[in-house]
N, C-alpha and C positions, 0 to 999 in steps of 0.2 A: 911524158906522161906515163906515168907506172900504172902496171895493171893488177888489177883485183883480185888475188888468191880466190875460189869460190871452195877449194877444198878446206877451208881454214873456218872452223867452226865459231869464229868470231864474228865473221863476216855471215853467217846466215845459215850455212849448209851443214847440218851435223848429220848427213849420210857419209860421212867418213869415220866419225866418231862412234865406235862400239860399244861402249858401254859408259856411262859415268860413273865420274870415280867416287862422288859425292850421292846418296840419292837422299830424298828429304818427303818424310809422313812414314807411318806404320804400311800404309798401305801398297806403297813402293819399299819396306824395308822388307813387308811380307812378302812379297813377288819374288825377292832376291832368295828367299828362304824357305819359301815353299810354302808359306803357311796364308791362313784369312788373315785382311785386315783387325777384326776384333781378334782372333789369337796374337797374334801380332803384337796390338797395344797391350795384349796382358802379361805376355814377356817383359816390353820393355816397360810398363807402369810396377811390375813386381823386380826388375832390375838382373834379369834372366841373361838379356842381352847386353853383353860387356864393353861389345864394341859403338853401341849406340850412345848418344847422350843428347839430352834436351836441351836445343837452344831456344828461345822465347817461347819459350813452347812449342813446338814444332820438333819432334825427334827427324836425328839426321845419325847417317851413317857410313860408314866409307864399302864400297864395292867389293874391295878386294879383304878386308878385314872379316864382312859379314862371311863369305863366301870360307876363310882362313875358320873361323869357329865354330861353322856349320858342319866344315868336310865338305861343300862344292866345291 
């Protein structure tokens, strides 16, 4: 019988995991960047942010990109 990784953020636990590499809304894009939710959607509704792009609607963006164009 094999046992359960519990550090493996597949299985449940993402207190290992530091940050995600993907985050998804304005208002986790703004978090990353410093800015409000509504500042935020008018970056990426006016095409400000380069590293962002809408999928179904829903803006998503990569961690380390936002952080790459910002200077965090």
């Amino acid at each position: 019988m094999s046992s359960i990784d519990t550090a493996d953020p597949v299985n449940g636990n993402l207190s290992s995991v530091e940050s995600p590499s993907i985050v998804w809304g304005a208002a986790e894009i703004g978090r990353i960047i410093n800015r409000s939710k509504r500042q935020t959607h008018h970056l990426l509704s006016r095409g400000y942010i380069k590293s962002a792009k809408q999928i179904g609607g829903r803006w998503c963006a990569s961690t380390s990109a936002l952080l790459k164009e910002f200077g965090g």
